[in-house]
C-alpha positions as CSV (number, residue, x, y, z in Angstrom):
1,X,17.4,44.0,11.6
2,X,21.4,44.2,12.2
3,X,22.9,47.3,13.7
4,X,25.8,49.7,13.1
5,X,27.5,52.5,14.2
6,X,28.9,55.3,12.8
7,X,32.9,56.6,12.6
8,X,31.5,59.7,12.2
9,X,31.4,59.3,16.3
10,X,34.7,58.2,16.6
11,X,36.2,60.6,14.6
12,X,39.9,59.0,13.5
13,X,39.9,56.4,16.0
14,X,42.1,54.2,14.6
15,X,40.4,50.6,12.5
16,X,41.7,48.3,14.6
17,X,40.2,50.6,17.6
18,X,36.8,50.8,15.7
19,X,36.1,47.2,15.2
20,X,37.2,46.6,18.9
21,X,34.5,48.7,19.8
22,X,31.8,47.1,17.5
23,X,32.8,43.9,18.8
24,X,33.2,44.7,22.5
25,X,28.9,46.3,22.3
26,X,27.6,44.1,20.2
27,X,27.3,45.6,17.0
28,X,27.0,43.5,13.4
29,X,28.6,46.4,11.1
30,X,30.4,49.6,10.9
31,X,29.9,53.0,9.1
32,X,33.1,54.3,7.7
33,X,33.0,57.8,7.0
34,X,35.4,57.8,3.7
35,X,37.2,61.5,4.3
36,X,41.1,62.0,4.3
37,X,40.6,63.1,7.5
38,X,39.8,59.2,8.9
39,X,42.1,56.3,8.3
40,X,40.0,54.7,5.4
41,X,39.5,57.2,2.1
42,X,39.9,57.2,-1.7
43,X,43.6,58.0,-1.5
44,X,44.6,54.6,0.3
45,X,46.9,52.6,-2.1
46,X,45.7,48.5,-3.1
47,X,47.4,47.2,-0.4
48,X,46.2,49.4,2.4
49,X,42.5,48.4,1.0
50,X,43.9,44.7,1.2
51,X,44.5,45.3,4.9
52,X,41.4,47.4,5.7
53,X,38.9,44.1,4.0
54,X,41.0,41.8,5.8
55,X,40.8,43.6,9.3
56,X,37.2,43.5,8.7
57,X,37.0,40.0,7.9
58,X,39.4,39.1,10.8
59,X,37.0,40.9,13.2
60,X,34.1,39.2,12.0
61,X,32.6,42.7,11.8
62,X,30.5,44.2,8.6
63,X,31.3,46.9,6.5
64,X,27.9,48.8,5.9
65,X,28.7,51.3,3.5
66,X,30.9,54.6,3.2
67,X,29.4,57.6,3.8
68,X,31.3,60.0,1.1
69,X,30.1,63.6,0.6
70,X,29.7,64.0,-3.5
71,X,27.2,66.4,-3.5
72,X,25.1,65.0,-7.3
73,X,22.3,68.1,-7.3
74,X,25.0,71.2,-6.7
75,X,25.2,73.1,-9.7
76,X,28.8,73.1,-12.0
77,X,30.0,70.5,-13.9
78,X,29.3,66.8,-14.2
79,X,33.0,66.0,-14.5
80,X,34.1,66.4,-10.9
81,X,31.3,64.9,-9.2
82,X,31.3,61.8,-11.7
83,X,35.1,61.4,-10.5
84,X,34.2,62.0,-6.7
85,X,31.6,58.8,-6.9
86,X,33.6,56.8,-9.1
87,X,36.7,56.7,-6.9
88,X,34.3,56.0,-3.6
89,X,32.8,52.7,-5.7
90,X,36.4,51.9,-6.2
91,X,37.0,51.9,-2.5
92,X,34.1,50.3,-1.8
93,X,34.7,47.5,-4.1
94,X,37.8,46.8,-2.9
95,X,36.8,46.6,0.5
96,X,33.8,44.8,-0.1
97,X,31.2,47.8,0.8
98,X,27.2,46.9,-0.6
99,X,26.6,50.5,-0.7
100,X,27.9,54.3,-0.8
101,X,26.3,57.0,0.7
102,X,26.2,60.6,-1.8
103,X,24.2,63.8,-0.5
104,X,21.8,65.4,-2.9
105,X,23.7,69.2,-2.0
106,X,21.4,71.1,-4.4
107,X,21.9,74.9,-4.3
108,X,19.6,77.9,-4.6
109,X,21.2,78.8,-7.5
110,X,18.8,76.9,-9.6
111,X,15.1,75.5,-9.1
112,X,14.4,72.4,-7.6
113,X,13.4,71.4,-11.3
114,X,17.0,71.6,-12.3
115,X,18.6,70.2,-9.4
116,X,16.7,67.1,-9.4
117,X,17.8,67.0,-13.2
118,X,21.0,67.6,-12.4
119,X,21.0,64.4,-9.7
120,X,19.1,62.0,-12.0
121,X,21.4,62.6,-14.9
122,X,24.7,62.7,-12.5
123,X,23.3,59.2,-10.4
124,X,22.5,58.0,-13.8
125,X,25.3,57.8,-15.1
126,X,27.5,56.4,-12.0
127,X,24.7,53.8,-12.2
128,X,26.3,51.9,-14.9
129,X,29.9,52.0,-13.4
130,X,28.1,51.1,-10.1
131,X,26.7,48.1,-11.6
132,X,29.9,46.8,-13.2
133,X,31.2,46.8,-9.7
134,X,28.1,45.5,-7.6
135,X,27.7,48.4,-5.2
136,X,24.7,50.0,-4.7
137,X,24.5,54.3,-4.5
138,X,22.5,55.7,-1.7
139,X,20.7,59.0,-2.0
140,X,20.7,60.1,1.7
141,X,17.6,62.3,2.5
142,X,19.5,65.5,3.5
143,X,20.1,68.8,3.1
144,X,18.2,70.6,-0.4
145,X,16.0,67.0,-0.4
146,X,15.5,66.1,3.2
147,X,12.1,64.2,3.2
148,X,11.4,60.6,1.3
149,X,9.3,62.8,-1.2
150,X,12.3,64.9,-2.1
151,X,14.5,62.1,-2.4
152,X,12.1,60.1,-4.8
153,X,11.6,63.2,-7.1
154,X,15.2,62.5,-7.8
155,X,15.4,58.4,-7.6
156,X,11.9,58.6,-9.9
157,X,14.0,60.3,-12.8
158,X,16.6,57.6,-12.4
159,X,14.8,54.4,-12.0
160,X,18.0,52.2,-11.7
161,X,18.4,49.7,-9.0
162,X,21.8,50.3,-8.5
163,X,20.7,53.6,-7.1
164,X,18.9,54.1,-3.9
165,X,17.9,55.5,-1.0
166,X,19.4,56.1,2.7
167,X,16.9,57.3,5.2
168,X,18.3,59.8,7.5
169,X,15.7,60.0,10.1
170,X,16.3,63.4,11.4
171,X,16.6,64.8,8.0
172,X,12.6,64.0,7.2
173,X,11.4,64.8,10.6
174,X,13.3,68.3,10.4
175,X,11.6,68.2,6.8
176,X,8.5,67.3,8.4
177,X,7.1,64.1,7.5
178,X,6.0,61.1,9.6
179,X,8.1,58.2,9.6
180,X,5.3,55.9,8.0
181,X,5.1,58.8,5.0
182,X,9.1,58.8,4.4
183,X,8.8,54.5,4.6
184,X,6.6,54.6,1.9
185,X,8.0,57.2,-0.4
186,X,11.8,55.1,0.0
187,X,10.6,51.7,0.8
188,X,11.1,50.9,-3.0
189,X,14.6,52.4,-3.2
190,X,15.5,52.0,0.7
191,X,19.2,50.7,1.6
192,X,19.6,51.6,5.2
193,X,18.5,54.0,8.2
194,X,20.7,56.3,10.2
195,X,18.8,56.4,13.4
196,X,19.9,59.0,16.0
197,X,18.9,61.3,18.6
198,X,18.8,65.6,19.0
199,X,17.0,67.3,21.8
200,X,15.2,69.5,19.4
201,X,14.9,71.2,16.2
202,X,16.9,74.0,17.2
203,X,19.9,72.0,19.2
204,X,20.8,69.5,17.0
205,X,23.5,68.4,19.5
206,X,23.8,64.6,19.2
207,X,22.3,62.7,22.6
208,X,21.8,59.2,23.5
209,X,19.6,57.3,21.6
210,X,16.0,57.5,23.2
211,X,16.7,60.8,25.2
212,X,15.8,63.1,22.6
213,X,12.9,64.1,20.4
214,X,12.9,61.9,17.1
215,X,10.5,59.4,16.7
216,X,12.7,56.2,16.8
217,X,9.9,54.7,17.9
218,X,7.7,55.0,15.5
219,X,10.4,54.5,12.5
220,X,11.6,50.7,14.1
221,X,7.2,50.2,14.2
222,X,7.0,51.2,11.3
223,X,9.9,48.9,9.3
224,X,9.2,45.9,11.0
225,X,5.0,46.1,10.4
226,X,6.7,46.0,6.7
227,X,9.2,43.3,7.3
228,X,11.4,45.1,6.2
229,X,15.2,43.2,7.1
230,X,18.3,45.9,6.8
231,X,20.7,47.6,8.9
232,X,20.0,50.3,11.5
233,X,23.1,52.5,11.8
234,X,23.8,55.3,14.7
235,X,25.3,58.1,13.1
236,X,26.5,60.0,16.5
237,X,27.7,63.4,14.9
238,X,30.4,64.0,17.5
239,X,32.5,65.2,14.2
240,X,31.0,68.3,14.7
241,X,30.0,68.6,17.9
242,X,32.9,68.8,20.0
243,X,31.1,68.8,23.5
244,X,28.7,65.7,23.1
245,X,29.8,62.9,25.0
246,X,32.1,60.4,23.8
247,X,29.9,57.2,21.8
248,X,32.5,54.4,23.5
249,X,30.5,55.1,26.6
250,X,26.8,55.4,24.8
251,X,26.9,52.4,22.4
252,X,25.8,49.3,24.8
253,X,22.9,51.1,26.2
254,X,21.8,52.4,22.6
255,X,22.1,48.9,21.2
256,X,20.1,48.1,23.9
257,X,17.7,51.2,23.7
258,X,17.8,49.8,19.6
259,X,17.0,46.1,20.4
260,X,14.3,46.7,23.1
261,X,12.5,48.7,20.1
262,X,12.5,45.9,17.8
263,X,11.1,43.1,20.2
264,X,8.2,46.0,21.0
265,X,7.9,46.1,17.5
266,X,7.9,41.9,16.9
């Protein structure tokens, strides 16, 4: 398996600064979180993207995927959303990303019925254009559809294998399923893992991987038993948690705490 991080943990560090980083700890690929906050977003004109794919080439360094925030279960119109996944498949095409991340973001202003429609015919759709462009759209288990089994009630209506899954592994623990459940409900559909660490269900604070409660373990056992070959990428939420210790410092000994898992798991 190949490893990334997360710029959600380096909130606007600079690229240059960010590929440093992967390349300094040993890290294959990078996250980029796609927000206008960061220094790569949808508003970036062709030649910034020109210089953003060649700084990642240059480096030697992957680009995983961009984690955008199109929410495809909310309830309102198709129009927006359509335009908020289109323009991150344009980005990611131009830089060269495999894959987008989009959150399910289904409200309780409808049933589960209709937001799982409301995804399937929205992901649908942004299939096709997806396809034309060769990236892939990943489903992250999250919020309204945190487990694999939510997740595939949606991916089940689309059936498209330019649409996928991204397993959050907090999100289906918090949802309460085992790791070996939410494998085989995404292992179809899977792109990639976010791994991280929280000290519990209640203090979501982001720690250092293998300090906290989440069953890393048992998720790195469980992918390998299957062979399964993809990336592992830390998301370290210090975005939003202004008092967690800076990632610089924490990504050596979590690739470590990452790679020590896998031979255990050879």
């Amino acid at each position: 398996m190949k490893l990334a991080f997360s710029t959600l943990g380096v909130p606007g560090l600079p690229l240059t600064d960010v590929l440093a980083l992967a390349t300094a700890h040993g890290y294959h690929g990078v996250e980029l979180r796609a927000h206008p906050e960061e220094p790569v977003h949808p508003n970036l004109t062709p030649a910034q993207r020109a210089d953003v794919a060649a700084e990642f080439k240059a480096a030697g360094v992957g680009l995983l995927g961009l984690a955008g925030y199109a929410r495809v279960a909310a309830p309102g119109e198709d129009a927006p959303v359509l335009a908020e996944i289109r323009a991150l498949l344009d980005l990611a095409r131009d830089l060269g990303a495999p894959y987008i991340r989009v959150f399910p973001g289904g409200g309780t202003e409808q049933s589960p019925e209709e937001a799982d429609a409301t995804a399937a015919r929205r992901l649908g759709t942004a299939a096709e254009y997806a396809a034309d462009l060769g990236v892939r759209i990943l489903l992250e288990t999250h919020d309204s559809h945190r487990t694999g089994a939510d997740a595939m009630r949606i991916l089940g209506l689309v059936g498209h294998r330019h649409v996928g899954a991204l397993w959050d592994v907090m999100h289906t623990w918090l949802g309460g399923e085992q790791p070996v459940e939410s494998f085989a409900a995404l292992s179809p559909h899977l792109g990639y893992v976010q791994v991280k660490d929280i000290a519990s269900a209640d203090d979501m604070t982001p720690l250092p991987l293998g300090t906290g409660v989440l069953p890393l373990t048992d998720c790195v056992e469980v992918l390998s038993r299957h062979s399964w070959d993809g990336w592992l990428c830390w998301e370290y939420e210090k975005r939003w948690y202004a008092d967690a210790a800076p990632l610089p410092g924490l990504l050596t000994p979590g690739r470590e705490h990452l790679a020590r898992l896998l031979n255990e798991s050879a």
